[in-house]
C-alpha positions in Angstrom: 9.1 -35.2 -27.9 10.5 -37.3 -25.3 13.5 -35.2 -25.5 11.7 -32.3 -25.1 10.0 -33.2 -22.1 13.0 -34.7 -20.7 14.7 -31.8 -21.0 12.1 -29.8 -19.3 11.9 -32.2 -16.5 15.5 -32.1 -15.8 15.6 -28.1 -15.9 12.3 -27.6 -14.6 11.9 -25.3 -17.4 8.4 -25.5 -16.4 9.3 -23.8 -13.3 11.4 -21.0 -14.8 8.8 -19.8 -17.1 6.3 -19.5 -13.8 8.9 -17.4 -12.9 9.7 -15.4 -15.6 6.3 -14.8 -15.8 5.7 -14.0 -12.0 8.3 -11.2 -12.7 6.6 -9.7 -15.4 3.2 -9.4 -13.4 4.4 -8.6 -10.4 6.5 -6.2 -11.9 3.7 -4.7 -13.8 2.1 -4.1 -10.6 5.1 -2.8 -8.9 6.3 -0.4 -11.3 2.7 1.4 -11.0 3.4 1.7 -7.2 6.6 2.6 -8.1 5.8 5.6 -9.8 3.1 6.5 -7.5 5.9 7.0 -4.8 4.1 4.3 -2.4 5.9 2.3 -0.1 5.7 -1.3 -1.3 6.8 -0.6 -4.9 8.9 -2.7 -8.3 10.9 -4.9 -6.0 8.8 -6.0 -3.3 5.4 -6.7 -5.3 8.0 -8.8 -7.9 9.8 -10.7 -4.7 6.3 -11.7 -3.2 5.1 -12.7 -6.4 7.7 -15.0 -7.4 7.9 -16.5 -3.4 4.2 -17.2 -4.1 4.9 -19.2 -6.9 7.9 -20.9 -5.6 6.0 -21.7 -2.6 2.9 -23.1 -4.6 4.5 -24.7 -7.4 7.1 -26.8 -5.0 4.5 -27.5 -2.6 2.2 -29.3 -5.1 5.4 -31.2 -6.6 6.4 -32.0 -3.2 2.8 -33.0 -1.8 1.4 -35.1 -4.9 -1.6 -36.9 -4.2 -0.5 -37.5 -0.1 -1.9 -34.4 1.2 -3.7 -30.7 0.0 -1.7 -28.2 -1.5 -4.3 -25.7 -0.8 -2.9 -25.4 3.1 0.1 -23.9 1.9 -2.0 -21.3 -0.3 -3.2 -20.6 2.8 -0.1 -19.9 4.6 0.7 -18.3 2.1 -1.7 -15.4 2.9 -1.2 -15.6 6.1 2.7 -14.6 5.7 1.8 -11.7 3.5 -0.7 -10.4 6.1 2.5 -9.7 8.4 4.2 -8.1 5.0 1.2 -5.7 4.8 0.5 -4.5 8.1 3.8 -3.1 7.8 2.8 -0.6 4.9 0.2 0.5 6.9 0.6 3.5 9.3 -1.3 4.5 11.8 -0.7 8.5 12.6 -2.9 8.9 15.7 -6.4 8.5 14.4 -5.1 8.7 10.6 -4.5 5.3 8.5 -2.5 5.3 5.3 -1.6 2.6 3.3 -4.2 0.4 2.8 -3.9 0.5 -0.6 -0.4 -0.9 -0.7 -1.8 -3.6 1.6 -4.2 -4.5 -0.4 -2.4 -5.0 -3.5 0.5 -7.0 -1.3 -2.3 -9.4 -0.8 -3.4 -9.5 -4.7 0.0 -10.1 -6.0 0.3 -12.9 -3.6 -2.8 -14.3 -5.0 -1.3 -14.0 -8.9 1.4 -15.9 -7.5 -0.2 -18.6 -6.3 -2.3 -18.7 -9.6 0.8 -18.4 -11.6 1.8 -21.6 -9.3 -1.5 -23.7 -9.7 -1.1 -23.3 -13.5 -3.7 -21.0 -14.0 -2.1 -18.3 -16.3 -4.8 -16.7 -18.0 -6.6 -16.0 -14.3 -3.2 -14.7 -13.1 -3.0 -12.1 -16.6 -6.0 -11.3 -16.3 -6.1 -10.4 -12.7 -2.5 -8.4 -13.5 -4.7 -6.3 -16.1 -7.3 -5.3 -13.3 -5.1 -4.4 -10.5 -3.3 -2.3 -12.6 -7.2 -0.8 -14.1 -8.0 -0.2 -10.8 -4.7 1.3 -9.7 -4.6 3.4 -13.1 -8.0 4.1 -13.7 -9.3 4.7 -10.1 -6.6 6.7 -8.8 -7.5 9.2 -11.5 -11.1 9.1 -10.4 -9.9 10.0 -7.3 -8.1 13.3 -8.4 -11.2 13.7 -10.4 -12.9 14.1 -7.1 -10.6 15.5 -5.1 -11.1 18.5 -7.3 -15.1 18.9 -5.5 -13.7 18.3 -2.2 -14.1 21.1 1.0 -11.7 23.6 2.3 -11.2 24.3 5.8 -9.0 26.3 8.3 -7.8 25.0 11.9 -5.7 26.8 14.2 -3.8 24.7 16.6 -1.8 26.4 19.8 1.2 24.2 20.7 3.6 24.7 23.0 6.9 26.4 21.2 9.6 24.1 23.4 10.9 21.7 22.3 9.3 23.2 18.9 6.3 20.7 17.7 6.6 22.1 14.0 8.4 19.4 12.4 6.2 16.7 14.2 3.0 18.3 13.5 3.6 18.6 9.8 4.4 14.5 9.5 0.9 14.0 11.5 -0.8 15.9 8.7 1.3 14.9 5.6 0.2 11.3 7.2 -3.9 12.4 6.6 -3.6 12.7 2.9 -4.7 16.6 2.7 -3.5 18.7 0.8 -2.0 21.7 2.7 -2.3 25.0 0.8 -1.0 27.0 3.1 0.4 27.2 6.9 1.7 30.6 8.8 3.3 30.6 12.6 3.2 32.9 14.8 4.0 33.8 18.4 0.8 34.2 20.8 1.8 34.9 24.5 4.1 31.3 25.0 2.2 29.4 22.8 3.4 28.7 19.3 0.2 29.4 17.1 0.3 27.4 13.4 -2.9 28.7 11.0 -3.4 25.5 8.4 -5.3 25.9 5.8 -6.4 22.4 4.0 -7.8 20.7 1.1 -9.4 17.1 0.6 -12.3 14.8 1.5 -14.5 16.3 4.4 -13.5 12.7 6.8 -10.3 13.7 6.4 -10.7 17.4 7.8 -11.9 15.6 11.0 -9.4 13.2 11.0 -7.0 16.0 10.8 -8.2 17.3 14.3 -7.8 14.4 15.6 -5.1 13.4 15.3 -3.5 16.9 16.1 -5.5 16.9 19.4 -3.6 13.3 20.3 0.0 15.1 19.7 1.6 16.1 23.2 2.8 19.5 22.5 -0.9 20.7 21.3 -3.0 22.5 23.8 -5.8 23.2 21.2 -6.9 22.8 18.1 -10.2 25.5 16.4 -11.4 25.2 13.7 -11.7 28.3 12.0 -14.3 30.4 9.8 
């Protein structure tokens, strides 16, 4: 036994299986963004996960009993903040990616579990995020299915042509566009939209069209 734990000292096998571990959760996580198509997806939710653990598990070895482990927890959240603005996008009045955020900010937090020792918290927490994920995006398309259909007409001017630009601002909104025409009216160029989704997004939509230079005005139609 003294072997054993001699062996594991020297290897910090201890360490490794935090790790391994940390990969497999994180990865769980990830490979659910993954094939979602979302931004922060396998790698990056396995990369913070096991910095989280480094971070945690060296900080308690390093600090002992002369000072609180807990600040670097802290830290810790702090750095992933940074990590998950950057998913978010802000598409004149339209925000996307909060989700990815958010689950940034949990995986950190099974890290530093997986750090502190607590493995059961940090499986168990794995299983939820990846309920919620699962369970609730389905929810979603479950209600998606009741949600309102509207038409907007926006007049933009045709030079330098806006229609690339104005179809990034409403792929950012999350509708679902069933159909869009052009057409020519006097020197405007005239686009018909026609969406589907939540009715907060339909106003959002108008929005953030109206903020775009190259639209003059944007109806909403019968």
């Amino acid at each position: 036994m003294d072997l054993v734990a001699r062996i594991v000292e020297i290897f910090r096998l201890d360490l490794m299986a935090q790790l391994a571990l940390a990969t497999l959760l994180g990865g769980a996580i990830g490979l659910e963004r993954e094939l979602g198509g979302k931004p922060a997806g396998l790698r990056t939710n396995i990369l913070i996960c096991l910095g989280a653990v480094l971070y945690t598990s060296l900080s308690i070895d390093i600090a002992g009993d002369r000072a609180d482990p807990g600040r670097v927890a802290a830290q810790i959240v702090t750095g992933v903040g940074f990590i998950g603005a950057g998913t978010i996008l802000h598409a004149r009045g339209a925000v996307v990616g909060l989700t990815s955020a958010a689950t940034i900010w949990v995986v950190a937090a099974i890290g530093v579990a997986l750090g502190a020792r607590h493995y059961l918290e940090a499986i168990g927490a794995t299983l939820f995020v990846v309920a919620v994920l699962q369970g609730l995006g389905r929810a979603e398309q479950l209600i998606a299915r009741h949600t309102t259909r509207s038409r907007i007409t926006v007049h933009a001017r045709p030079d330098p042509s806006p229609l690339e630009d104005l179809e990034t601002v409403v792929g950012r909104t999350g509708l679902e566009v069933v159909q869009v025409a052009q057409r020519r009216e006097n020197v405007d160029l005239v686009l018909d939209y026609e969406f589907l989704g939540p009715k907060r997004l339909h106003d959002q939509v108008m929005i953030a069209l109206l903020h775009h230079p190259a639209v003059r005005t944007v109806s909403r139609g019968e």
